[in-house]
N, C-alpha and C positions, 0 to 999 in steps of 0.2 A: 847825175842822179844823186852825187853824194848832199850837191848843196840845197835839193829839193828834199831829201830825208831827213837832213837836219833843221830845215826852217819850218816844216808841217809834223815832225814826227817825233820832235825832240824831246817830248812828252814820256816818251817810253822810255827814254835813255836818262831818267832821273835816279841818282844813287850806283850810275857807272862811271869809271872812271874813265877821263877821255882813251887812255887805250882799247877799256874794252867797247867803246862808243863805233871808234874805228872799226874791230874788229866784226863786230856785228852788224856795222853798216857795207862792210864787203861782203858777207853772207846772203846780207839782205839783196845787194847788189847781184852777185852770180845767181839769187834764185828766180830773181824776173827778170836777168839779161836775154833769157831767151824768148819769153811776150815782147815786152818792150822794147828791145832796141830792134830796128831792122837795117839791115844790111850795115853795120856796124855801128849804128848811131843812134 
C-alpha cells in the first residue's frame, strides 16, 4: 500500500520531510489495514 499512497497521494505530503512522509504513511496504513486488506494481504 506504501508504493500506491506515494504514487496517487503524494500531493498531500508536500512541505514534509521524508521522515514525516513515512511516518504518516504508516498511520495512514494501520487505519485502512482493517477495510482493505483481507486475510492478511
Amino acid at each position: 500500500m506504501t508504493k500506491w499512497i506515494q504514487m496517487f497521494a503524494s500531493h498531500f505530503f508536500v512541505g514534509l520531510s521524508g521522515e514525516q512522509q513515512i511516518q504518516l504513511i504508516r498511520v495512514v496504513e494501520e487505519y485502512l489495514k482493517p477495510t482493505l486488506y483481507q486475510q492478511g494481504s
